[in-house]
C-alpha positions in Angstrom: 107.1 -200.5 67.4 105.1 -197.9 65.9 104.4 -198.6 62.1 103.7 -195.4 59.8 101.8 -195.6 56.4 104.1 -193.6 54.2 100.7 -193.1 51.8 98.6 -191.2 54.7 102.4 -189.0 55.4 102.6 -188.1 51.8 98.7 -187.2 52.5 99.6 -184.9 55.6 103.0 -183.4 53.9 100.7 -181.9 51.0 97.5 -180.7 53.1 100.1 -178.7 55.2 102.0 -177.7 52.3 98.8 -176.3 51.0 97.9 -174.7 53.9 100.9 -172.9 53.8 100.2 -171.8 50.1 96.6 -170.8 51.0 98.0 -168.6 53.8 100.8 -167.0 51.8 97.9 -166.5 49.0 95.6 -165.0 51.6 98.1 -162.5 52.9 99.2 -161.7 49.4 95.5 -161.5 48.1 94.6 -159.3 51.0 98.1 -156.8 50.8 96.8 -156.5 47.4 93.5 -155.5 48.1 94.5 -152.5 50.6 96.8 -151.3 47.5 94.2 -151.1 44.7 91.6 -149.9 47.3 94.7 -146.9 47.9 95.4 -146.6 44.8 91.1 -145.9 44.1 90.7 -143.7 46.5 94.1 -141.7 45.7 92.7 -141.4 42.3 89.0 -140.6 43.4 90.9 -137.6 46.0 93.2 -136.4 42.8 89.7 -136.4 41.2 87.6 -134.9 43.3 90.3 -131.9 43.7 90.9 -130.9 40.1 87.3 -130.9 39.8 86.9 -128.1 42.6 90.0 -126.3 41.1 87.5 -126.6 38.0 84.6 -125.0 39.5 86.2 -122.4 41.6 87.9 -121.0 38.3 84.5 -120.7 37.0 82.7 -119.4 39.2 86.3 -116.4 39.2 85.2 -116.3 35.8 81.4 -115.4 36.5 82.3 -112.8 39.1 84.8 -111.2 36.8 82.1 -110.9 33.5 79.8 -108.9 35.2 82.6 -105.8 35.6 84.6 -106.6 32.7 82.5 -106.1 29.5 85.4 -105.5 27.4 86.9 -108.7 28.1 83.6 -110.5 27.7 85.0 -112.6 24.8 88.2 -113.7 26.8 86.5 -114.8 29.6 83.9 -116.4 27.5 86.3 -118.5 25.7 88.1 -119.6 29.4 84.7 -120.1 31.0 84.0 -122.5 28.4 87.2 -124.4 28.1 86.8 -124.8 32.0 83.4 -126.0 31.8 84.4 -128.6 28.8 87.2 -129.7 30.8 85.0 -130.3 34.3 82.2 -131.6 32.4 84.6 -134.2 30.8 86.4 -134.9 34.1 83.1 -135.7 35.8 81.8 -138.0 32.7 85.2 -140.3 32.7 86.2 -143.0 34.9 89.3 -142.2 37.7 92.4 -143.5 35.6 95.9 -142.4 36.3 95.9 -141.8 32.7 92.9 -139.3 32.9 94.1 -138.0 36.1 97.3 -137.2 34.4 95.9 -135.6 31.5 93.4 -133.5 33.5 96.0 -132.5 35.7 98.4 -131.0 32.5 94.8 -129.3 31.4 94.5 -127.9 34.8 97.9 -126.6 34.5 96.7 -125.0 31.3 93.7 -123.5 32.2 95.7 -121.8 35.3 98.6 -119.9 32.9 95.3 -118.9 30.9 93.8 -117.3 34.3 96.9 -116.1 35.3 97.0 -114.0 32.3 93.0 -113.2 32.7 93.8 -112.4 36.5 96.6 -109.9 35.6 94.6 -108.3 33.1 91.6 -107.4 35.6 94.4 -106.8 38.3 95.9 -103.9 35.8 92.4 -102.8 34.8 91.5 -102.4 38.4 94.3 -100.3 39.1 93.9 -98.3 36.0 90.1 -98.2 37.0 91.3 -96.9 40.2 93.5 -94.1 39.0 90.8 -93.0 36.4 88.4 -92.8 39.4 90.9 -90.4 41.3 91.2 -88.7 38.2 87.6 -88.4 37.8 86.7 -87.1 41.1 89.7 -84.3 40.7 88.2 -83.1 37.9 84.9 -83.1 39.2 86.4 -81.2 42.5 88.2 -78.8 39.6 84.8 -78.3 37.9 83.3 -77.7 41.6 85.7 -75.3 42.3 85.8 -73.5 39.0 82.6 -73.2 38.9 82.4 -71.5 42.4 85.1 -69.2 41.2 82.9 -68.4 38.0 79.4 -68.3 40.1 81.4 -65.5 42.5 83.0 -63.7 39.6 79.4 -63.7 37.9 78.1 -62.4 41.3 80.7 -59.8 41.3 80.1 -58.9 37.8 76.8 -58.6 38.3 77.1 -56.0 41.3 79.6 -54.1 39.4 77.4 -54.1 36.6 74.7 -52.7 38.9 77.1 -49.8 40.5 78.1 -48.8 37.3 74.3 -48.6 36.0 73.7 -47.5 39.1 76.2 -44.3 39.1 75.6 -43.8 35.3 71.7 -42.5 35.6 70.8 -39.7 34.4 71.0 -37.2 37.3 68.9 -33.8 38.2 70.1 -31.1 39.8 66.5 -29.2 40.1 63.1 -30.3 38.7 61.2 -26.6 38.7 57.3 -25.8 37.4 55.1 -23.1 37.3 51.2 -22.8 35.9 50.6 -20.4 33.2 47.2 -19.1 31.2 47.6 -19.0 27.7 45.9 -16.7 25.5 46.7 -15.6 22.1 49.9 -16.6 22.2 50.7 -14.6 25.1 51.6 -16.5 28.3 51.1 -15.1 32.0 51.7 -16.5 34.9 49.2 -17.8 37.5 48.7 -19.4 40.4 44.9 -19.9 40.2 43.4 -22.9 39.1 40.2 -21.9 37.0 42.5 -19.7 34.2 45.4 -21.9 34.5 45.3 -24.2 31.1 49.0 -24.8 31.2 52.3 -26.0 33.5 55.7 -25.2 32.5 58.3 -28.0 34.0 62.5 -27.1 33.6 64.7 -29.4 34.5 68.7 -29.0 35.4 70.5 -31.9 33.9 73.9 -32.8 35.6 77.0 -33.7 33.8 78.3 -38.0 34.6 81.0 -39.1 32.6 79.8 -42.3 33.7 76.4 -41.7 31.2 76.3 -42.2 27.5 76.2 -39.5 25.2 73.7 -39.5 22.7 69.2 -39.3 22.7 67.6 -39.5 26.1 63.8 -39.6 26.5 62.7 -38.3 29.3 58.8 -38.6 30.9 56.8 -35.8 32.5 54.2 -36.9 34.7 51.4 -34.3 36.4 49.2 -35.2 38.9 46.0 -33.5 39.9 44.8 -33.2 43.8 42.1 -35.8 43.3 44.9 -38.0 41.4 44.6 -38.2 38.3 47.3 -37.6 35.6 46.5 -34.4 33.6 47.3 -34.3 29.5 47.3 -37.9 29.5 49.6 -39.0 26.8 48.8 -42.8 27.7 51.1 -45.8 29.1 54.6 -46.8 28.5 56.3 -50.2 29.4 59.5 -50.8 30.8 59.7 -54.4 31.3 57.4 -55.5 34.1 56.3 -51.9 35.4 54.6 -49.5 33.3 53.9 -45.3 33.6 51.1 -43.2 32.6 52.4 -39.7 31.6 51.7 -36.2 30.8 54.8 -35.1 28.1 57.8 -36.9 26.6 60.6 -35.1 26.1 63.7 -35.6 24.0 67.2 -34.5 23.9 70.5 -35.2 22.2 72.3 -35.8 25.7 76.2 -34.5 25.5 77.0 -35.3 29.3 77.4 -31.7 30.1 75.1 -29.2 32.6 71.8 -29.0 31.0 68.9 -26.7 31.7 65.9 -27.9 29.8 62.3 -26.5 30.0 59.0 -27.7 28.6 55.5 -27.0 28.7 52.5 -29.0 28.7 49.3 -28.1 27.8 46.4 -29.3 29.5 43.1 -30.4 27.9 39.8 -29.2 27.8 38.1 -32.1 29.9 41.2 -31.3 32.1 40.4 -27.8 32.2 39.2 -25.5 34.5 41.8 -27.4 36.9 41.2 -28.1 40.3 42.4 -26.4 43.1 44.8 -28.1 45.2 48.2 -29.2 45.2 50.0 -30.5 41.9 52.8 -33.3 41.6 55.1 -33.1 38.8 57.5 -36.1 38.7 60.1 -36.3 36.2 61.3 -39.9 34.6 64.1 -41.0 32.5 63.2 -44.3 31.6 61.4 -45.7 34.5 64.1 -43.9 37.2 62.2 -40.7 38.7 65.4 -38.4 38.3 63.2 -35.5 40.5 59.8 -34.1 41.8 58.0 -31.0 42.6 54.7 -29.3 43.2 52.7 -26.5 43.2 49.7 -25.6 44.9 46.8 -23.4 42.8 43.9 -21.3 44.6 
């Protein structure tokens, strides 16, 4: 018969009902373990992502200041109230309590860029429409002033028909070489006695001319060319004329015969033989011409 120390049962009853304890303990201790180490990293992921919402509205914020100069101050302000919050965020240990608090900030911060958003969204579409605007109005300008360059163009060539048809015109351009001796004049068509040349001209009405004082320019040239009873050198813009009379004449725009004479000079004089040009100007426009040949 088997005898059993109740002292060394008692013994073997509490080591197993500690071993029981420990184990429960061990499983508790260790379900524990995987909760708080969830719990960690759930706070570290919530973290980590409000952080990046964080950054990604700042660096919206940077892209959008360098176009948006007139909403420099708004975007400031945001930029910095982003960066405060990030900053802070990144300083402070993950707590559920900061998590939460960050999370109503975030919440915040993305009404507030909303707002910022919708703004540049309606300034880009008003930017848009000002752009269309602007190139319409440049094509406008463009065409106008292709219109104007073409009217000018016009203008101008109507301007030069109708100076153009309003010179002076001549129907006849006539002269004939005279000695002149004690105020009587004869006809000659030798050189040595010859010491003047008569030149007529036969004016013909234009309604298209002004009325009113013409100058007109006779010019004689000798055979070895030279211009006789040189009277010097008048301009008319860039070209210039020497010549031998000026004559001048209340114009009324009707048929006109007019006659002059010019007298030659004594280095001029006796004249060569040979054939004379007589050219007739009104202005710097040669209205006519004619010669005449002396023995």
């Amino acid at each position: 018969m088997m005898i059993v120390n109740p002292q060394l049962f008692n013994y073997r009853l509490i080591i197993s009902s500690l071993l029981v304890v420990l184990t429960v303990l061990g499983v508790y201790s260790f379900t524990n373990y995987k909760s708080i180490k969830s719990y960690e990293e759930f706070l570290k992921q919530e973290k980590f992502l409000i952080e990046k919402e964080l950054s990604e509205m700042l660096e919206s914020y940077d892209e959008l200041s360098q176009d948006y100069d007139l909403m420099a101050s708004q975007l400031q302000e945001a930029k910095l109230e982003t960066k405060s919050a990030l900053d802070s965020l990144r300083l402070l240990k993950s707590d559920l309590s900061i998590i939460t608090k960050f999370k109503d900030q975030l919440s915040v911060l993305k009404t507030k860029s909303k707002v910022l958003l919708a703004t540049v969204d309606s300034l880009n579409s008003a930017n848009i429409r000002l752009q269309k605007e602007k190139r319409y109005a440049l094509n406008t300008i463009e065409r106008k002033s292709f219109e104007i360059n073409e009217l000018e163009e016009e203008n101008d060539s109507l301007n030069k028909t109708i100076d153009v048809a309003s010179i002076l015109r001549a129907s006849s351009v006539n002269a004939e070489a005279f000695k002149i001796n004690n105020n009587k004049k004869k006809s000659t068509t030798r050189a040595r006695p010859a010491n003047a040349i008569d030149v007529c001209i036969g004016l013909v009405e234009n309604p298209l001319t002004e009325k009113g004082k013409k100058e007109f320019y006779i010019q004689i040239v000798s055979p070895d060319n030279n211009v006789i009873s040189d009277k010097g050198e008048v301009y008319f813009g860039s070209s210039s004329l020497i010549y031998s009379q000026k004559y001048v004449l209340n114009f009324d725009n009707k048929n006109l015969d007019i006659c002059t004479t010019v007298a030659t000079y004594k280095e001029d004089r006796p004249l060569k033989k040979g054939t004379y040009f007589i050219n007739v100007f009104h202005k710097n426009t040669k209205l006519g011409s004619t010669s005449i040949e002396l023995k």
